[in-house]
N, C-alpha and C positions, 0 to 999 in steps of 0.2 A: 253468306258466310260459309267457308267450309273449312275442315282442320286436316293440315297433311301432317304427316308424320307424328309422332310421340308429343309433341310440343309448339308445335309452332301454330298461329292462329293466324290468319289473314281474313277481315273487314273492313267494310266503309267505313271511315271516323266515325259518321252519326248517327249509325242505326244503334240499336240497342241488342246487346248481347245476347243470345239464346240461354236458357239453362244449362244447357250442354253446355255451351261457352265457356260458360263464369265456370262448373266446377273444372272444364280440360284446364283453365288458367291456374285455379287454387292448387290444383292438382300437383300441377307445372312449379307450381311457389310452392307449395310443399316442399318435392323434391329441394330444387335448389337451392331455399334458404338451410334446410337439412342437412347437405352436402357441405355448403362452404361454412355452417358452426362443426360440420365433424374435422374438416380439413383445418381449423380453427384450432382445436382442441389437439389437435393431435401434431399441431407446429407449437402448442406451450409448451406441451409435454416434452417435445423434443428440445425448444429451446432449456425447460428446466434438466433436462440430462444432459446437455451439452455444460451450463451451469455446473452441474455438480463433478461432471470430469474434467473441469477446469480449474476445479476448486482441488483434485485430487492430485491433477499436475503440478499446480502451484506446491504442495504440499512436496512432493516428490523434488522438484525442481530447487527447492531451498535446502537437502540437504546434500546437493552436489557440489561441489568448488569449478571454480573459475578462476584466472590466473586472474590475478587483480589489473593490468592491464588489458587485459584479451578483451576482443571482440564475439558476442556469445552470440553464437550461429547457431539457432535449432530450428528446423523447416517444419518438423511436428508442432512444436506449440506455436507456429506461424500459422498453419494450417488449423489446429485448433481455436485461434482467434479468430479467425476467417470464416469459420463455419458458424461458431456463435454471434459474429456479425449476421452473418445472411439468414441466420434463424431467427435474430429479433426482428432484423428488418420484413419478414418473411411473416413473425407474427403478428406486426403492426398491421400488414395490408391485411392481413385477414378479417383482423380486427376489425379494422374501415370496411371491408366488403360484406362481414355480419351484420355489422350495424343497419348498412343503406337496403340489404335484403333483407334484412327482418322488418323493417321501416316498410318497404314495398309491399311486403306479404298481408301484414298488420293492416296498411291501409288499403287493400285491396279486398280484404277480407271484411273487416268492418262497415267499409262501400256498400256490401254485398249484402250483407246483413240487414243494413239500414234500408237500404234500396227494396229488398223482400218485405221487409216491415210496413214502407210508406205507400208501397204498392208504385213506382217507380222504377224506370231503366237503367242498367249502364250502358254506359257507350268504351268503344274499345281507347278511345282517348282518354278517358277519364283511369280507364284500365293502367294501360301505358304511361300513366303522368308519370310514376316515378320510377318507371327502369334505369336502372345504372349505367346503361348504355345506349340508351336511344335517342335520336335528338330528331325533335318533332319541327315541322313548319309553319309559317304564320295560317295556314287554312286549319293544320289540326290544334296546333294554339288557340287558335279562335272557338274552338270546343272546347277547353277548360273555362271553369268558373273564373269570370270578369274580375279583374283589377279594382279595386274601390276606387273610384274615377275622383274622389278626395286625395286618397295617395300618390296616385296618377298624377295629380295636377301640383301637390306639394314635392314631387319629384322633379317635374317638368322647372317649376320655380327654384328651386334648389340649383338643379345644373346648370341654366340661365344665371344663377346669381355668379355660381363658380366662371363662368364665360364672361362676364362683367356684361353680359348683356341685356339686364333691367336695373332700372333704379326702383322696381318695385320693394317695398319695406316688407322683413318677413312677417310683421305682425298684421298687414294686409288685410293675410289671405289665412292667419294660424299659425302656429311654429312652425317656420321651415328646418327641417334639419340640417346640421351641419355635415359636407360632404356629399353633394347631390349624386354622386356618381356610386357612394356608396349605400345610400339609401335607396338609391332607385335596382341597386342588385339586390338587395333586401324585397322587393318587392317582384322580383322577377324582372326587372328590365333591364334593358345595358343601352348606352349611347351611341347610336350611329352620327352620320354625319351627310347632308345634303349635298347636293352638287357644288350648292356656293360659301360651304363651309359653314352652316349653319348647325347647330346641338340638335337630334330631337331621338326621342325615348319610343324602343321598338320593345315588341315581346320575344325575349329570348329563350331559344329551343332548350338548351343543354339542359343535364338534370339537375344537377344542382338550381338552376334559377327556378324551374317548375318546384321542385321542395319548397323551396322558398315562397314562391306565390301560394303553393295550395296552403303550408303550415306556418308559415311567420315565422314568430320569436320559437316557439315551440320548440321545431326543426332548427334555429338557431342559435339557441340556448342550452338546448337541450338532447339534441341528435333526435329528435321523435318526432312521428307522425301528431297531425291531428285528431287525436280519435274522439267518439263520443263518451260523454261520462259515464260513469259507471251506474251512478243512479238514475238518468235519462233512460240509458240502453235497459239497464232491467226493467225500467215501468215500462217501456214500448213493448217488453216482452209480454211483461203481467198481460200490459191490455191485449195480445193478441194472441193470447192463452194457450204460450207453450208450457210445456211438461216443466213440474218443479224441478225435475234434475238437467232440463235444460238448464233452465234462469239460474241455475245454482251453479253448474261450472262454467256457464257464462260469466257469470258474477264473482268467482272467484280466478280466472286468469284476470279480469279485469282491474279486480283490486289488488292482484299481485303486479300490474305493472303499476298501478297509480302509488305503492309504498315507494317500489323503485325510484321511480320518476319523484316523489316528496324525498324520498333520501339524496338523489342527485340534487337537489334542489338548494336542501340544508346544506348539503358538503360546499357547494357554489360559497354561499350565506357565508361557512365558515371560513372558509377559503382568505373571500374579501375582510373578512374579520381580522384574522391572522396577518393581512397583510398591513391594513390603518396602523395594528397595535403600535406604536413608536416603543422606541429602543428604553431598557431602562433598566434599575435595580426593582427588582419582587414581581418582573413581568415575564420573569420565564416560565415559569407552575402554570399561570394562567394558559399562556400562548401552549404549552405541552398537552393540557389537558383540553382545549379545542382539538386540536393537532392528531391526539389520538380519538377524539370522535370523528374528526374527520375519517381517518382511515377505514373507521367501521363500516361510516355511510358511504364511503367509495366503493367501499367490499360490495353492498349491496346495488349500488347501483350502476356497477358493472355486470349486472344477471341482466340487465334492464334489455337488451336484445334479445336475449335467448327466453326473458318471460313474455317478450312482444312475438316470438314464434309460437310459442304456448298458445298464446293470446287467439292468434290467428287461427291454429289447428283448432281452438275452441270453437271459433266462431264456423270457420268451414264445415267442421265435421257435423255440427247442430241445423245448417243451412235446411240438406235435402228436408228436418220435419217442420224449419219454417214452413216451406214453400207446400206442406200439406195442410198448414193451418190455414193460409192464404189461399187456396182452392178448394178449402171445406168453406 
């Protein structure tokens, strides 16, 4: 292993990480989950003052006349519209780019955690699973945690059915899902194709399908890692007798994302709620007052990134006195 420059790490997929390692990486996620929530915050900000001088144009703009035929040419509020486009579009990708970094941090960090705890390695694949930008080979593929070779094989069955190429019955083998090609990207896989035209299920590199393989519905449900519970991670701490103010702000970014993540959960809930209601007289009170729960729990579980950075500086920063308790 050796580390050139500020950031960047180069290893064998399957050795295990040094301590230096893991904190140069945390380090490295630190910084850049940091960076693109401040670039984040500081494209709402913009887009809400673009917002609000667009609200003061309009305002202005209505008490000028226009010949009632004329064609009204004004290249300012053209440009004005124009920039409020590319600020929302501008706060969207951000949005998406917080999310999948704080996702990566969070579970990189946790890894790390747990790994120190069970007295276990990482390896820099496991590191790597969820970078936003890398896309890994079938040799380093084959170092991520295995496939449930059940899902595997109800995938396998699935795409063959979509191919009309079995007369096997989905109750067989178990519920096959509907859509094999969509379920088996649910799993991390995608469909190639043989020499002779034949279906068959490979591991696919890109990051989205590794999220997918390492966190399931979670990641698909939910935009979030897999991480450990809250009450799991505290007792492994109990037992391996770190400091009470460790376990204590471990314990509390922990159960600040778990509200989050139950608030996104319920909003979902109400969401689908709001939508069954069918049309009618004395169901509008009803439908309003989900409605406006809903918006609360949205409020809330839109922090649900910026508390999984939290999450992770918690766990980072408490690492170096695991790893004194584990060599005392």
């Amino acid at each position: 292993m050796r580390i050139e420059g500020s950031a960047v790490l180069t290893t064998t997929p399957g050795e295990a990480l040094s301590d230096e390692a893991i904190d140069h990486v945390l380090h490295a996620l630190t910084e850049a989950a940091c960076q693109v929530e401040a670039d984040y915050v500081a494209a709402v900000r913009l887009r809400q003052e673009l917002y609000e001088s667009d609200e003061r144009g309009s305002r202005l703009r209505a008490t000028q006349t226009w010949p009632p035929a004329g064609l009204r040419i004004d290249p300012l509020e053209s440009l004005g519209a124009r920039r409020t486009l590319l600020a929302e579009e501008t706060a969207e990708k951000l949005e998406d780019a917080v999310t999948v970094f704080a996702a990566w941090y969070a579970d990189v960090a946790a890894c790390a955690v747990v790994a120190q705890l069970v007295g276990t390695g990482l390896t820099p694949v496991r590191v790597a699973a969820a970078d936003p930008y890398t896309h890994m080979d079938e040799r380093q593929l084959a170092l991520l945690p295995a496939i449930s070779e059940t899902d595997r094989e109800l995938a396998e069955l699935a795409v063959w059915m979509d191919e009309g190429l079995t007369d096997v019955r989905p109750g067989d083998r178990g519920p096959a899902p509907v859509g094999g090609r969509d379920f088996a990207a649910e799993l991390g896989m995608v469909v190639r194709r043989t020499p002779d035209g034949r279906p068959v299920l490979v591991q696919d590199g890109w990051t989205e399908a590794r999220r997918r393989r390492l966190w399931g519905r979670m990641w698909l449900d939910h935009q979030m890692p897999l991480l450990p519970p809250t009450g799991e991670l505290v007792h492994a701490l109990d037992r391996a007798g770190a400091a009470p103010g460790t376990v204590e702000e471990i314990r509390q970014a922990s159960q600040a994302v778990d509200a989050a993540l139950g608030a996104r959960m319920r909003a979902h809930e109400l969401n689908a709620r709001m939508e069954s209601v069918p049309l009618g007289e004395g169901l509008a009170d009803s439908v309003a007052e989900l409605d406006a729960e809903a918006v609360l729990l949205w409020r809330q579980a839109d922090e649900l990134p910026h508390l999984l950075i939290a999450y992770a500086r918690a766990l980072a920063g408490n690492l170096p006195r695991l790893r004194l308790l584990r060599r005392a």
